[in-house]
C-alpha positions in Angstrom: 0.0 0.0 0.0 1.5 3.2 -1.1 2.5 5.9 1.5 0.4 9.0 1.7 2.5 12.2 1.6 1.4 14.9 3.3 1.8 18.2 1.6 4.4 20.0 2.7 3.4 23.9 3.0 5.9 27.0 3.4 6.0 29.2 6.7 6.1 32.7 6.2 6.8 34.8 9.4 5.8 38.1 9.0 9.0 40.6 10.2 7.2 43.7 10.6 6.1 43.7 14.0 10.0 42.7 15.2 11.7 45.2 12.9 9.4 47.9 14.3 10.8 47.3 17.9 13.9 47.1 16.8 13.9 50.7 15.1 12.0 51.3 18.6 14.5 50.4 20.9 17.3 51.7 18.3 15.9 55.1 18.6 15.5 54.8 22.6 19.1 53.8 23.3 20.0 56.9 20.9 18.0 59.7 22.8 19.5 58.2 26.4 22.9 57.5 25.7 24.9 59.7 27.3 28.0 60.3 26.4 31.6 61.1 28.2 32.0 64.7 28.2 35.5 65.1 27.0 38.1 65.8 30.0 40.5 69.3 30.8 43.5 67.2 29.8 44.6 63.5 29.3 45.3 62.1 32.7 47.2 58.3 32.3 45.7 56.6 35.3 47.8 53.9 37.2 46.5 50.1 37.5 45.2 48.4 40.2 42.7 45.1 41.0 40.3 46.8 42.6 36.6 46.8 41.0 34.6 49.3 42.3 32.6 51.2 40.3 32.7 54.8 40.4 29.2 56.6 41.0 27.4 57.7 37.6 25.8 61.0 39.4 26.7 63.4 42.5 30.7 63.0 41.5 33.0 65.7 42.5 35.7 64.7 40.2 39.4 65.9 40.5 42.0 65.6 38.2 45.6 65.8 38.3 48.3 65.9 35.5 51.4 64.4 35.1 52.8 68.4 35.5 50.9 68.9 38.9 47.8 71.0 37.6 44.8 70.3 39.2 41.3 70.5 37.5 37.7 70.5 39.0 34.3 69.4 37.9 31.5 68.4 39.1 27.8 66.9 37.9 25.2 69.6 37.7 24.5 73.0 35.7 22.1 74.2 37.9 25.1 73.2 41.2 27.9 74.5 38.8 25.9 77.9 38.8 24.9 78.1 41.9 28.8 76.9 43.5 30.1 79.8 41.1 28.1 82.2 42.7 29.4 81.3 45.9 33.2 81.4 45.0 32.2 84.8 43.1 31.0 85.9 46.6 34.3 84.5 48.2 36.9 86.0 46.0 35.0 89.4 45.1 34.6 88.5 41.1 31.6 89.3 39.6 30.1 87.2 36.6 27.2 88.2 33.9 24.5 85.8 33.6 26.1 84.8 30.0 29.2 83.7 31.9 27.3 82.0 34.6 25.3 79.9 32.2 28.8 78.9 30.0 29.8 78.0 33.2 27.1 75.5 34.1 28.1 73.7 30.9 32.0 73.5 31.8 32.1 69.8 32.6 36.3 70.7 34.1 38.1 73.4 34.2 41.7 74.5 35.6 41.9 77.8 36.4 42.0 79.9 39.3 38.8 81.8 40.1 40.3 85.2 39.2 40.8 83.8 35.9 37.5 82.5 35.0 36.2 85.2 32.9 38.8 85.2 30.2 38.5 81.3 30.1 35.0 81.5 29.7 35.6 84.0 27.0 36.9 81.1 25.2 35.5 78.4 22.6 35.6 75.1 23.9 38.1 74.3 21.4 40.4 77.0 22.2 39.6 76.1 25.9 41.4 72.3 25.0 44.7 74.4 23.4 45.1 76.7 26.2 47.8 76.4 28.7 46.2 76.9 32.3 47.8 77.1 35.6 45.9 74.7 37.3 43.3 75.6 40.5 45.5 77.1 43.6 45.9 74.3 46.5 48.5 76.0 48.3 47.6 76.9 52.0 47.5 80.3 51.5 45.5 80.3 48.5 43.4 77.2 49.1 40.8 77.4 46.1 39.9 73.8 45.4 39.0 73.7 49.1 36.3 76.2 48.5 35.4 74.8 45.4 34.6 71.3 47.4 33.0 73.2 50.8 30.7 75.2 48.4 29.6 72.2 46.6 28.7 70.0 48.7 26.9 72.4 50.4 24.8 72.8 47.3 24.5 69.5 46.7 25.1 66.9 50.1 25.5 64.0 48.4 28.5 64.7 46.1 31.3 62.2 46.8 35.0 62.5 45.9 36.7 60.9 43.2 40.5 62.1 42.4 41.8 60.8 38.7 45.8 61.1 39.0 48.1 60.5 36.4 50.5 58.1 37.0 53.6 60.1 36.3 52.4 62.7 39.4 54.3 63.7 41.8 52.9 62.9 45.2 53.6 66.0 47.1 50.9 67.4 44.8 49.0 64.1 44.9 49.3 64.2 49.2 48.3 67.7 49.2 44.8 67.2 47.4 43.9 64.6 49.7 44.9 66.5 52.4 43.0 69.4 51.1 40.1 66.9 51.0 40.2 66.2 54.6 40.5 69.0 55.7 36.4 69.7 54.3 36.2 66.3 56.5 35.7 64.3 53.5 37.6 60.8 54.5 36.0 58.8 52.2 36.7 59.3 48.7 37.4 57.5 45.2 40.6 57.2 43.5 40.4 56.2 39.9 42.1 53.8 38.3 42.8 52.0 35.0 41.7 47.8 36.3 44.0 45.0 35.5 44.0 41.3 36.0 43.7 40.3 39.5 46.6 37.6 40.0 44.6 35.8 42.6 41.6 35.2 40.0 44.3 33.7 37.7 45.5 31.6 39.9 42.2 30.1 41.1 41.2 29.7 37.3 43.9 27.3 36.5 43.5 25.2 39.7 40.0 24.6 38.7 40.9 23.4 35.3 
């Protein structure tokens, strides 16, 4: 008795549906992303194994260059303004409300307070080519120290994180953190580039 064959009939999945979610989700990832704002200067960070993660938000961030400069920033327009207004108060410097609102969108900056208005009178492009002194640590003219004091007091849950190059010399280095504890701030972030954690290594192989 012959086999009967059942007819064999194409599928045909219709796409649409899934390509309009993808274009959907394509176009949410694009409106959120956000990305790094570019840094003061390029700041070669040393290696460790530690994996911490560093906040996303409320970062007071810190930089120092292999020369010793020091840069600030922190996260914020409406804090940036509002800190500026209180280190214009400090210092006796006033600024218009152009300059205040380039300001809040100065993501890092290296300049002493005095100096603010002619680096604000800048592009941001000539900002990155500009050679800046750095912001004043020294105990006599202690300006980051403000610049942290008046920040946190705008915004209380700020945290510390310092980004050193490696090639910095650590009286500089010492100073900031001393600087930093003297706003009673002992608990702060030190950035750094993560390498492979020996121990992990070892434990790898011995379980092969």
């Amino acid at each position: 008795m012959p086999k009967v064959k059942i007819p064999r009939k194409s599928t045909s999945i219709d796409m649409t549906a899934m390509c309009d979610v993808a274009f959907l989700l394509l176009t949410f990832f694009m409106l959120t992303t956000k990305f790094k704002p570019d840094e003061a200067v390029v700041v070669d960070t040393p290696s460790s194994i530690s994996e911490v993660k560093l906040p996303e938000t409320d970062i007071i961030q810190i930089l120092i260059d292999k020369q010793g400069r020091v840069f600030f920033g922190i996260d914020g327009q409406g804090t940036r303004a509002a800190t500026l207004d209180m280190m214009a108060q400090k210092y006796g410097v006033t600024f218009t409300p152009e300059e205040r609102a380039k300001f809040s969108l100065v993501e890092n900056f290296g300049v002493p307070v005095q100096q603010l208005k002619q680096f604000l009178a800048l592009s941001p492009t000539e900002r990155q080519k500009v050679a800046v002194p750095g912001i004043p640590i020294d105990s006599t003219n202690n300006q980051l120290g403000f610049w942290i004091q008046y920040a946190r007091m705008n915004n209380r849950k700020f945290r510390v994180a310092i980004k050193g190059d490696k090639q910095s010399k650590y009286p500089v280095v010492k100073r900031v953190f001393d600087v930093i504890q003297e706003r009673q701030l002992n608990d702060f972030y030190f950035i750094t580039s993560l390498e492979d954690n020996p121990n992990k290594v070892k434990l790898s192989s011995a379980a092969k």
